[in-house]
C-alpha positions in Angstrom: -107.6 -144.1 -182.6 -104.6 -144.5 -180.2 -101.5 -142.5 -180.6 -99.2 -145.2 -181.7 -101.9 -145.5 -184.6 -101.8 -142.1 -185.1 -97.8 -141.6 -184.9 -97.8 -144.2 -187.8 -100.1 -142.9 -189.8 -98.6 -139.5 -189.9 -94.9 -141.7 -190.8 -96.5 -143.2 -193.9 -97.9 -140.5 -195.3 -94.6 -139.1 -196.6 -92.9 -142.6 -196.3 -89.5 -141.0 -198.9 -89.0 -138.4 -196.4 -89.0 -141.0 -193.2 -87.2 -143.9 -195.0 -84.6 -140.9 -195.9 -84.3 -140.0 -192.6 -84.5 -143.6 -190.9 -81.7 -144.2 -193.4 -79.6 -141.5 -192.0 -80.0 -142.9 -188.2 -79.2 -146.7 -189.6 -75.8 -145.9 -191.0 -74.6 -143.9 -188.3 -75.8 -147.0 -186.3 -74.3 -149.9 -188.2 -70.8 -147.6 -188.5 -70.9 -147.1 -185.0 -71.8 -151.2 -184.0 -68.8 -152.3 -186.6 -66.5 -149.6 -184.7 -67.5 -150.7 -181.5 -66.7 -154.8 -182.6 -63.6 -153.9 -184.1 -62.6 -152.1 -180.5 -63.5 -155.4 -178.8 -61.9 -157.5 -181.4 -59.4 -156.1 -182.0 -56.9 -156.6 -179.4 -58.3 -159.5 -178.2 -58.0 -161.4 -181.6 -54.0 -160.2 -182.0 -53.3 -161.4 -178.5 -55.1 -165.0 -179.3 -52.7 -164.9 -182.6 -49.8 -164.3 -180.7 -50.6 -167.3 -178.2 -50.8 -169.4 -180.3 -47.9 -169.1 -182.1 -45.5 -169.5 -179.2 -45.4 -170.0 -175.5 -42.6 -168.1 -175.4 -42.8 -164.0 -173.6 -39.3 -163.4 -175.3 -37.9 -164.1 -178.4 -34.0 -163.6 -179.3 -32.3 -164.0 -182.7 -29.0 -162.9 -184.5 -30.1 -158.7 -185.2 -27.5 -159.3 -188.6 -30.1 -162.0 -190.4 -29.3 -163.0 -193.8 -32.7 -163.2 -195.8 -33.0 -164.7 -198.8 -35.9 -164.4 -201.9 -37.3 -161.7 -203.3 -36.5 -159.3 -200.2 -32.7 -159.4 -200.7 -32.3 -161.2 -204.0 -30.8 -164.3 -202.6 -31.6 -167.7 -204.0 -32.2 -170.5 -201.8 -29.5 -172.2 -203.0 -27.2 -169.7 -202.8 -28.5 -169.1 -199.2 -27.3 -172.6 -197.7 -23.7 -172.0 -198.7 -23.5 -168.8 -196.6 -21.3 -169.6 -193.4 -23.6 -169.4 -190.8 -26.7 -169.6 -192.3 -30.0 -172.9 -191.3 -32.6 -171.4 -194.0 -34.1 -168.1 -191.9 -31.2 -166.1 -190.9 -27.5 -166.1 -189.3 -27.1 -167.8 -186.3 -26.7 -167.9 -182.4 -24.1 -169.9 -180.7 -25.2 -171.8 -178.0 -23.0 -170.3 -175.4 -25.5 -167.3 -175.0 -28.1 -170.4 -174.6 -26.2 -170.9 -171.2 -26.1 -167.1 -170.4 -29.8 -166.3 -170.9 -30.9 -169.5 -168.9 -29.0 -167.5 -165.9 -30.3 -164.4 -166.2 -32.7 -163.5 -163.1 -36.5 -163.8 -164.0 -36.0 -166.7 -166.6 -37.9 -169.8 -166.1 -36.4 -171.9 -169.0 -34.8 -171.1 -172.6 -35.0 -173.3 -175.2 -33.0 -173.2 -178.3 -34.5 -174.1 -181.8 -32.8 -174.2 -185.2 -35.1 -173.9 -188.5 -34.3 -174.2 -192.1 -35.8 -175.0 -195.2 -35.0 -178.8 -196.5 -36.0 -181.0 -199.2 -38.0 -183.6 -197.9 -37.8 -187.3 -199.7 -35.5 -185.3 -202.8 -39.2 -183.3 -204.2 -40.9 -181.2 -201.1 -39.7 -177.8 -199.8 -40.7 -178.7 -196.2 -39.6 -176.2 -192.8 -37.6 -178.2 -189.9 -37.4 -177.2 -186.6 -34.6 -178.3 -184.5 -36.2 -178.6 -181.0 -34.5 -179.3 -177.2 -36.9 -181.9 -176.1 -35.7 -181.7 -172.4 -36.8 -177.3 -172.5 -38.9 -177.0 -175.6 -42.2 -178.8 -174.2 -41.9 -176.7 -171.0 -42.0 -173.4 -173.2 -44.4 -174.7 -176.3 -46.9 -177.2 -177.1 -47.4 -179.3 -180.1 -51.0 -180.7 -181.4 -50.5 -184.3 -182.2 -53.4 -186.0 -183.5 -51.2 -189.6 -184.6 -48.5 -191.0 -182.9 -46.7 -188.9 -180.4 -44.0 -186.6 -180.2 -40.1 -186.4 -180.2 -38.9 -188.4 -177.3 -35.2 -188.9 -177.6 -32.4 -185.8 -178.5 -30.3 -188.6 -180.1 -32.8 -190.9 -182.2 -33.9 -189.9 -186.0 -37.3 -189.1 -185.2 -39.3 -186.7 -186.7 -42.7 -185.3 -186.6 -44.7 -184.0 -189.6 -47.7 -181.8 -190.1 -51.0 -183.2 -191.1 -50.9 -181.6 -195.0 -48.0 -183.0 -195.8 -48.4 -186.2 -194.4 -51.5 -186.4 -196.1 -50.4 -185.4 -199.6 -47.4 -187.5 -199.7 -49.1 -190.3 -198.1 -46.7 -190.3 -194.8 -47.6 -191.8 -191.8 -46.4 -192.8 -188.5 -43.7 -196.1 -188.6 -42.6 -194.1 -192.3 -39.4 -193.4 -193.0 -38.5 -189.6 -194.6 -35.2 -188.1 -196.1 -34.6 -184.5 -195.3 -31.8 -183.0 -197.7 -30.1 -179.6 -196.8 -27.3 -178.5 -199.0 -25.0 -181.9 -199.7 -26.2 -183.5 -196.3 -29.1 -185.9 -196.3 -30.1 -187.9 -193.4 -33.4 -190.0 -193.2 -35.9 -190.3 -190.0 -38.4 -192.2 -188.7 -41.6 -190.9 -188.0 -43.4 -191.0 -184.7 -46.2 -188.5 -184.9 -48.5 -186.3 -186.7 -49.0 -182.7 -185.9 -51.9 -180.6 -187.0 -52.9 -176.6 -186.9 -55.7 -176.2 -188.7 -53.6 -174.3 -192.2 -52.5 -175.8 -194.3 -49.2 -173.7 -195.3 -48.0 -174.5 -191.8 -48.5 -177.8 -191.7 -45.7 -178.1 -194.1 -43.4 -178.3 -191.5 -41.3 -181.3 -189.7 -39.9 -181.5 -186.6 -36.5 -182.8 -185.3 -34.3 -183.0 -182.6 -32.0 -180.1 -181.9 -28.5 -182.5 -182.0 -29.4 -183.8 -185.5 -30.3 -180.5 -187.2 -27.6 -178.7 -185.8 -25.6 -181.8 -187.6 -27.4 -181.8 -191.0 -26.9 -178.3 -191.3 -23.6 -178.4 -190.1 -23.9 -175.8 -187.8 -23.1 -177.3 -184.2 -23.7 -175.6 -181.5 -25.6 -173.0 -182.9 -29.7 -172.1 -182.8 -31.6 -169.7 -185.3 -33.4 -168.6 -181.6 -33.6 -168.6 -178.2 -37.1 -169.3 -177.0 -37.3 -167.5 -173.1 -40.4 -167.9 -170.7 -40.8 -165.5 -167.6 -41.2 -166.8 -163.9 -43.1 -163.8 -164.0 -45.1 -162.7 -166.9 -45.5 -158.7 -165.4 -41.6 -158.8 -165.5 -40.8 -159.4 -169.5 -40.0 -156.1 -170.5 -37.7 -156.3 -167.4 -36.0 -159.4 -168.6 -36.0 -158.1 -172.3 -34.0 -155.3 -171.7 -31.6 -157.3 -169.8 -31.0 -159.6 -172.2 -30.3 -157.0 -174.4 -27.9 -155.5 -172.3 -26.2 -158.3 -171.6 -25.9 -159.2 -175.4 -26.5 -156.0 -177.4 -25.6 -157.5 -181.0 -29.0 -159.6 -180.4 -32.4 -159.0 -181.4 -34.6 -159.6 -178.7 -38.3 -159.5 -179.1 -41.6 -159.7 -177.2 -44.5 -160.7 -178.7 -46.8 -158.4 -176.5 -44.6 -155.2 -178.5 -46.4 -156.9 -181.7 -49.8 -156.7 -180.1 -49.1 -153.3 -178.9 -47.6 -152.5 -182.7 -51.0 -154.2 -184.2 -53.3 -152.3 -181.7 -52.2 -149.8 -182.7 -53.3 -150.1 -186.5 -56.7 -151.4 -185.3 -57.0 -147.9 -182.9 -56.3 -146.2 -186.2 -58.9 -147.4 -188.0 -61.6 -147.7 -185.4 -60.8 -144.1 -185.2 -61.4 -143.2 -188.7 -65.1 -145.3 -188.6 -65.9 -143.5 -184.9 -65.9 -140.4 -187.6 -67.6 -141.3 -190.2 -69.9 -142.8 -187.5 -70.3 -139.5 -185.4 -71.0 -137.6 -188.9 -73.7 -140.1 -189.8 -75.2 -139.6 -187.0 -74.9 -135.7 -186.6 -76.7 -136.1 -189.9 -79.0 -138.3 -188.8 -80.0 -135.9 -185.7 -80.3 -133.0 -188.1 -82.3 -135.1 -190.7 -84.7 -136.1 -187.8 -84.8 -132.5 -186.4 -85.9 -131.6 -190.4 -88.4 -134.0 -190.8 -90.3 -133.0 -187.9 -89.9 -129.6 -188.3 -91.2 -129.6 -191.7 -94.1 -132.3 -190.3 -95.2 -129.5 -187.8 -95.2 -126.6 -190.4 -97.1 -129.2 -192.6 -99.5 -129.8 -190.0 -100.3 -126.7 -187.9 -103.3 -126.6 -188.9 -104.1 -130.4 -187.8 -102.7 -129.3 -184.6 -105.3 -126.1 -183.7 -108.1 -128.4 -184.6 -106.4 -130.7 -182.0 -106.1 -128.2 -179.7 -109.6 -126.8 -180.2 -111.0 -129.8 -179.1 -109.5 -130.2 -175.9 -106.4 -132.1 -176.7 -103.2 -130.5 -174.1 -100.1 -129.6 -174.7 -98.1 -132.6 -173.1 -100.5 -134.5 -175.7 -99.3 -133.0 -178.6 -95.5 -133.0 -177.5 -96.4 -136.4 -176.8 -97.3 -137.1 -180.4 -94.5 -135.6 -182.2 -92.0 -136.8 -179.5 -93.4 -140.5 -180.2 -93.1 -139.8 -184.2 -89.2 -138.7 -184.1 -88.7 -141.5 -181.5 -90.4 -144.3 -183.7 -87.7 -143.0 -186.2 -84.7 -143.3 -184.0 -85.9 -147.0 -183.2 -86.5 -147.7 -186.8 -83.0 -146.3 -188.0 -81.5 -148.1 -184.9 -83.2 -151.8 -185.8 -82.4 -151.2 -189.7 -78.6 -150.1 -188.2 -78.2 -153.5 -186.2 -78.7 -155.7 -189.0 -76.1 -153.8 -191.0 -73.7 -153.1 -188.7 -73.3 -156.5 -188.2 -73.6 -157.4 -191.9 -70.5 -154.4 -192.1 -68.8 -155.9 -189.1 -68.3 -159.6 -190.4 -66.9 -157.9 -193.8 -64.8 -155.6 -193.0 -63.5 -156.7 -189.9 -61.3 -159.9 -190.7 -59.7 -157.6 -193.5 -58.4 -154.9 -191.3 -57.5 -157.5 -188.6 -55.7 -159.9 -190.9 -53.0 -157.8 -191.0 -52.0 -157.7 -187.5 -53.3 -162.2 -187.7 -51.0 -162.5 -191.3 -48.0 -160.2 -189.5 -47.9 -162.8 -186.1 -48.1 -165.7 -188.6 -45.5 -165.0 -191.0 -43.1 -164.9 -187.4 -43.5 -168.5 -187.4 -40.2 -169.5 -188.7 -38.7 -166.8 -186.7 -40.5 -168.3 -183.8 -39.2 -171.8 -184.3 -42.5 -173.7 -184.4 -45.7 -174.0 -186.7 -48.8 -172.1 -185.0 -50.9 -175.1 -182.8 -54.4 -174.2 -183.9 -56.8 -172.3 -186.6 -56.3 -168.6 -185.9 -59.6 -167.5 -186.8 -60.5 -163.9 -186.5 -64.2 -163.6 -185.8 -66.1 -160.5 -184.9 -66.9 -160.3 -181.1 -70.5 -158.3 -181.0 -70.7 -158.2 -177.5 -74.9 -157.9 -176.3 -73.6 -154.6 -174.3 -72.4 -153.1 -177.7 -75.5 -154.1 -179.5 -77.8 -152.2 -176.5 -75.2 -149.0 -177.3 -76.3 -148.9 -180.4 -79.9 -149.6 -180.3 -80.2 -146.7 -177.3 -77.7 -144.5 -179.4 -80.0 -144.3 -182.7 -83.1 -143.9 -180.1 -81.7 -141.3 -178.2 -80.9 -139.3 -181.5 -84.6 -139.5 -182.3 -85.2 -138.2 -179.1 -83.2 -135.1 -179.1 -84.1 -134.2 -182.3 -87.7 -134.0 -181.8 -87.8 -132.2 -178.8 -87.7 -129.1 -180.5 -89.8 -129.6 -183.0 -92.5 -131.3 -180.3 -91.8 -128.6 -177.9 -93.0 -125.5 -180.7 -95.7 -127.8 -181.9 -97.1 -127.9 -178.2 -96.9 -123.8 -177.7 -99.1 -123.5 -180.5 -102.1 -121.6 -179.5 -105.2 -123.1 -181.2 -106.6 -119.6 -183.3 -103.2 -118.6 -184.6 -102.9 -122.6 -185.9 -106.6 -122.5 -187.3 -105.6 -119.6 -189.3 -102.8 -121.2 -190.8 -103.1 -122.6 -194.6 
């Protein structure tokens, strides 16, 4: 009988005591595997968020916004008669547009205005108020009908694929937008698309006629800035904010820092329970194989008696807590990743659901499906295999190493 035949024969005799103990090794596997994806996933899934929502390294708005709903109590309505209000906050006036576009290490600035209109007198729809001749050099619209804006001074507009769909818009259509007592109806040259649906609720419009239907000339709800030199944005930022401290200026790499963050917190609370599942693993290995060389002493004179060495019988019970290890570390795979694609879009929605709801703030709708999917990386899946094989490993070389001392009389006289 060969000693692969024999290791598993000597497994399956007490199979509760080895599935316990593979058990062991498989969670502190598939914890570690899930901890390890979320790692990877992490910041690379924030950052893809973040890109697509905006082209833009800095962001700056009005630091005294006026919110409205159920975060400050202020009906819509009541919202659009504030002076200085388009629908997401007070305003900017353009002449900081001018200041920021001559500030060293900026590329181009772009101003957009968004608000909340009613679109044809029944849909709550978001417009964004773009500068064709700087917007398409900072951001980037899908259009899968028609094409985009082309003229600052023609009613065009451009709506997203859900609401076009639902209210049976297309291109050559005509719309109304409605904001406060001013209506004004477009034309519309293209469909845009992102992939969700609650942002494809969204229409936009050239900067010069929302800053006229909302009545707020000269003004932007942001400043869209992109860097000549994307090492140099925190550089610019905090010029920008020197130069106008009453502004908010944000960066959307301070969100992915703000979001890793979260994710390190987390991955640090799994690489615990991980690293105790697997201490308990080692010591449930180290057991069994302890108790399986007390249980078989005897077996192992009688082995010795008849000519088998000592590197054979280390050997054996080396082989048996290493078969374990591999067991617990297959068994471990298979639910780490079963763990990783459940838990890991729920802790990294928050950071994907915190970049998304900036979308208004922003000024455009995202430009594709942010889906978060779990990178398992083949590197992270060979971690985890070796890890759960070398705790088999190290846990049975103790037990191996005392089973091959024995001396074969003292072992035949053990019952």
């Amino acid at each position: 009988m060969g000693i692969l035949a024999v290791v598993w024969r000597n497994l399956r005799k007490r199979r509760l005591r080895t599935a316990l103990t593979v058990a062991g090794i498989a969670i502190g596997v598939g914890l570690m595997l899930s901890l390890l994806t979320l790692s990877a996933t992490g910041s690379r899934s924030t950052t893809e968020v973040i890109r697509r929502l905006t082209g833009a390294d800095i962001i700056v708005y009005n630091a005294s916004r006026v919110l409205f709903g159920r975060e400050m109590g202020v009906p819509m309505q009541r919202a659009q008669q504030l002076p200085g209000f388009a629908g997401f906050g007070n305003l900017i006036d353009l002449s900081v547009y001018s200041a920021l576009a001559s500030i060293p290490g900026v590329s181009v600035a772009s101003p957009v205005i968004s608000f909340r209109a009613l679109l044809n007198s029944t849909t709550t729809v978001v417009v964004y108020g773009v500068d064709l001749s700087t917007y398409t050099a900072i951001s980037s619209v899908e259009v899968v009908d028609g094409s985009f804006l082309s003229s600052d001074s023609l009613s065009q507009a451009v709506v997203g694929k859900s609401l076009a769909e639902d209210l049976g818009i297309s291109v050559g259509s005509s719309i109304e937008l409605s904001y406060g007592n001013s209506t004004q109806v477009f034309s519309v040259v293209g469909v845009f698309q992102t992939g969700e649906r609650f942002q494809e609720y969204a229409v936009y419009i050239p900067l010069s006629l929302a800053q006229s239907l909302t009545g707020n000339l000269d003004k932007a709800s942001q400043i869209l800035v992109k860097c000549s030199d994307p090492n140099a944005v925190q550089d610019v930022a905090q010029a920008i904010q020197s130069l106008f401290p009453e502004l908010a200026v944000f960066t959307p790499t301070a969100m992915v820092q703000r979001t890793q963050q979260a994710v390190n917190t987390m991955t640090t609370f799994f690489a615990s329970v991980g690293g105790v599942a697997l201490v308990a693993g080692l010591f449930g290995v180290m057991n069994t194989m302890a108790m399986a060389v007390a249980e078989r002493t005897r077996e192992i004179g009688i082995m010795k008696a008849v000519g088998a060495s000592k590197w054979f019988v280390l050997k054996l019970f080396l082989l048996e807590s290493t078969v374990i290890g591999a067991m617990g570390s297959a068994i471990g795979l298979v639910l780490g990743v079963a763990l990783t694609y459940v838990i890991a879009p729920l802790l990294l929605q928050t950071g994907a659901t915190r970049a998304i709801g900036l979308a208004g703030m922003l000024g455009r709708a995202t430009t594709s499906t942010v889906t978060l999917q779990p990178i398992i990386t083949p590197e992270n899946i060979v971690l985890a295999l070796v890890l759960g094989v070398v705790v088999g490993v190290v846990a049975g070389i103790y037990p191996a190493y005392r089973a091959a001392r024995m001396r074969p009389v003292e072992a035949l006289r053990y019952v």
